[in-house]
N, C-alpha and C positions, 0 to 999 in steps of 0.2 A: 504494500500500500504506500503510494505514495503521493496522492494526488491527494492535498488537503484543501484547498483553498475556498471551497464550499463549505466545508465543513463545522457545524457548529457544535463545538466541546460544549458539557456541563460544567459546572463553577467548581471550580477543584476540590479535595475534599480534603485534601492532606497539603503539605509541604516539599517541595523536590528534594530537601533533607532528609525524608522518611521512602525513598523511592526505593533506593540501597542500601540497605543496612548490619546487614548480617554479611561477618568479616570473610566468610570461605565468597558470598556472592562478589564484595567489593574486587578482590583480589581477581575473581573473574573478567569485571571486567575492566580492569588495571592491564590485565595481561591479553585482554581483546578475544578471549572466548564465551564472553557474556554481552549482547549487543538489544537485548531489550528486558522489560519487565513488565510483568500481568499482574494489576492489582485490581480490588475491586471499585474502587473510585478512580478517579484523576488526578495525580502529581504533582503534574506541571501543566507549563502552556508550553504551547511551540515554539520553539526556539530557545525555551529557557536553558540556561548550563547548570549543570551539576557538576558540583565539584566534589572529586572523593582524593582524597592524598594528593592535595593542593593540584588534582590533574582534570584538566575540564573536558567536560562531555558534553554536548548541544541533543536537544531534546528533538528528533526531525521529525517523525509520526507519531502519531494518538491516535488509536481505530481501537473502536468492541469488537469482541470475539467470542462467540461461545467458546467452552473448552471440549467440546465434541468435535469444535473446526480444526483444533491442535492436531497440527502434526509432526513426524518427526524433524524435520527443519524447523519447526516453531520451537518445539524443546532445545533444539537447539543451540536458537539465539537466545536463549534462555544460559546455556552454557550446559548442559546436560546432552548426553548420546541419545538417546530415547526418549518416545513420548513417556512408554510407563517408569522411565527412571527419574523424570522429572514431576509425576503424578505422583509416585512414592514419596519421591523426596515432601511435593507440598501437605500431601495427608500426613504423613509426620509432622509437620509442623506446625497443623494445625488438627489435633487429635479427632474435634466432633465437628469436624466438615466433611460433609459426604459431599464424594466428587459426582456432580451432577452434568452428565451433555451440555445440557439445556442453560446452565449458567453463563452470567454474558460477565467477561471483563477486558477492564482495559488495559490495551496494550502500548505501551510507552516504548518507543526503538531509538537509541539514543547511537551516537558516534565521537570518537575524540577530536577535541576541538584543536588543530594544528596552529603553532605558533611563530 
């Protein structure tokens, strides 16, 4: 997805601070095998930078997804090999969330900002 210019985001519901948090993900994508993040509100805005170890990243797409649409290139850029290795991982970490098709979240695809 790449064509946003249409597109009208919901009002964020969090902070670009809370996009990446958890130190095994940051490190992902410090090291450029982590290039986006599915949460279930909005982050950021387009365009916005996130910075993780003083190193910036520009926010370029925001699109919903169910997670029945996931595939293994989604988990991917997620930083994981597999769709179900990245389903395990998130039902872990969130013990009483049943993983539902049917759920929609948003997907934040972010890139390093060169200097």
């Amino acid at each position: 997805m790449s064509e946003q210019s249409n597109v009208v985001l919901p009002k964020k519901t969090c902070t670009i601070e809370k996009l990446v948090t958890i130190p095994k993900d940051v490190k992902k994508v410090l090291n450029g095998e982590k290039t986006a993040t599915r949460r279930n509100g909005v982050y950021a805005d387009l365009g916005e930078i996130m910075v993780l170890d003083g190193k910036e990243f520009k926010v370029d797409t925001i699109y919903s997804q169910t997670l029945g649409e996931m595939t293994d290139e989604h988990a991917q850029q997620e930083g994981y090999t597999t769709m179900e290795e990245y389903k395990q991982s998130i039902l872990a970490m969130h013990d009483k969330m049943p993983w539902l098709p049917a759920m929609s979240v948003w997907v934040h695809e972010y890139s390093p900002v060169e200097k």
